[in-house]
N, C-alpha and C positions, 0 to 999 in steps of 0.2 A: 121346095118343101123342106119344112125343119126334118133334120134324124135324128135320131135318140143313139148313144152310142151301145156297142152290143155287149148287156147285161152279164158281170162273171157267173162264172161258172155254178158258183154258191150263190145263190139270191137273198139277199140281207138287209136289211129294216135300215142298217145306219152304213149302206153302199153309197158312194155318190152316183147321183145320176148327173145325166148329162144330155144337151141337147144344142144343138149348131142350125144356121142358117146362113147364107148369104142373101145380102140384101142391095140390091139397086141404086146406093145410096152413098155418100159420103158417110166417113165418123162421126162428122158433126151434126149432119141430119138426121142419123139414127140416134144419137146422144139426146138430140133437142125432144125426142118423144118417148127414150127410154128415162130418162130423168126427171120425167113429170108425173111424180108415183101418184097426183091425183088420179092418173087415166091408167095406174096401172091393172082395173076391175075389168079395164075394156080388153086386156089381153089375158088374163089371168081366168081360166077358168073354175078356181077357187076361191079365188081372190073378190071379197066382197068390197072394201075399202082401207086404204091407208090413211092413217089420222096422224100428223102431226102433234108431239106431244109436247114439244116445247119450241119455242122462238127460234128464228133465224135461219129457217128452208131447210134444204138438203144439202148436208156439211156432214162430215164427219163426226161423233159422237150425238147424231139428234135422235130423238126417239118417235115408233111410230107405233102407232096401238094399228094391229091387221086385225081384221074380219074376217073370218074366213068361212066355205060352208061347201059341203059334200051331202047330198040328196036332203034329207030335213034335218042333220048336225048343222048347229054354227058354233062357232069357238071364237076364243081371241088368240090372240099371240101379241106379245112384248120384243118389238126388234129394234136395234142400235145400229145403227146405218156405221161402218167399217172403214169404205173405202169410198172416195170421189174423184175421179182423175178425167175430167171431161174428155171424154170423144176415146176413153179409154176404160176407164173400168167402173164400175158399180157395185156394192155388195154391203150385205145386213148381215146382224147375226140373231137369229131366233131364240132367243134364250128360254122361251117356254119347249122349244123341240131340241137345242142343241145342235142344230142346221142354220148354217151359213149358205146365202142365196149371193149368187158371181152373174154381174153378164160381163161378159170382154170383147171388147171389138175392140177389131184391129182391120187397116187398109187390105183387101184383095181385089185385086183387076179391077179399078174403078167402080169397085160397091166396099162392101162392109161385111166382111163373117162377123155375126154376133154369136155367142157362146154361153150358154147360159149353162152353169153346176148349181149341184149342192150337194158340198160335201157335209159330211154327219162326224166331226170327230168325236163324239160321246151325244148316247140319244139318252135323254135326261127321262128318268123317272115318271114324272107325270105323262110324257109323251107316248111311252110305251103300253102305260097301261091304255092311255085315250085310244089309243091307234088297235088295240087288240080287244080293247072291250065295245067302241063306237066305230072304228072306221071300218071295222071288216078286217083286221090283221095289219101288222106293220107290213109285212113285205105287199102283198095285195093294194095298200094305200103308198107305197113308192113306188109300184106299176100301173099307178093312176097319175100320182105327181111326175112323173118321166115323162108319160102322155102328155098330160096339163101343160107341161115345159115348152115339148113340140107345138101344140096348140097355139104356145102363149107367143112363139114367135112366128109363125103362120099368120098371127094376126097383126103382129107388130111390122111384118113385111108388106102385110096389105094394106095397113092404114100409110106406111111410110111411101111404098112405090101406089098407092094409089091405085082405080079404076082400070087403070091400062094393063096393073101386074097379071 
C-alpha cells in the first residue's frame, strides 16, 4: 500500500507532498505503464486526460494540455514534460499551478519503489486564488492531492502486479 510521507509541522499550500510504493515489478515494467500518460486518468484520481500538444510522444520539452476535476470543478492546466530517463524517472512542470509532478523508480529486492512528489517552488497567482476560492483552500486541496498520489499508485500497483496482487 502507497504512504504518504508525514506532513511538516507547518501545513502549507506550496509543501511538497510525497508518496512511495513498491511494486512487484521490474523498472521496466512499471516504466512501460507509468509512461503512457494516455492511461494516466486510470490512476489519477483527478486526473481527467492528458492531451498531447504538439508532435513527437513523450520527450522532453512536449506539451500536454491536463483536465483536471474535483467534485463538479474542471479546470485545465498547461504542462511541459521536464525529464525522460526510461525505467528511471518522469516529471512535468505545471506552469498554471507552479508544481512540478516526479515519479522515480529505482530497483528494490526484485520489484520497483516508485516515488511520486510535487514539489511547489513558487505557487503562481492564479493557482492560489483557484485553490481558495473553488477548491475548498490551498492547504485542504494538497491534503486531497497527497491522498490522490497514494491512490494513484495503489492503482498503478494493481494494474502492473495484476489480479494476483
Amino acid at each position: 500500500m502507497a504512504r504518504m510521507t508525514e506532513k511538516a509541522p507547518t501545513r502549507q499550500a506550496d509543501r511538497e507532498l510525497r508518496a512511495e510504493i513498491v511494486i512487484d515489478a521490474e523498472p521496466s515494467a512499471v516504466w512501460a505503464v507509468l509512461a503512457d500518460l494516455d492511461r494516466m486518468p486510470e490512476w489519477s484520481p483527478e486526473l481527467i486526460r492528458m492531451v498531447p500538444l504538439k508532435r513527437g510522444g513523450l520527450r522532453v520539452g512536449q506539451w500536454y494540455l491536463g483536465v483536471n476535476r474535483r467534485k463538479s470543478v474542471v479546470w485545465p492546466t498547461r504542462n511541459v514534460v521536464k525529464q525522460v530517463e526510461a525505467d528511471r524517472v518522469l516529471s512535468w512542470h505545471t506552469a498554471t499551478s507552479g508544481a512540478t509532478w516526479i515519479y522515480e523508480l529505482e530497483a528494490a529486492g526484485g520489484g520497483t519503489r516508485l516515488v511520486q512528489r510535487r514539489p511547489v517552488p513558487r505557487l503562481t497567482y492564479l493557482s492560489k486564488i483557484t485553490a481558495g476560492s473553488v477548491l475548498g483552500g490551498g492547504v485542504s486541496h494538497c491534503d486531497e492531492l497527497e491522498a490522490g498520489m497514494a491512490t494513484t499508485l495503489n492503482r498503478l500497483k494493481a494494474a502492473i502486479e495484476g489480479p494476483a496482487a
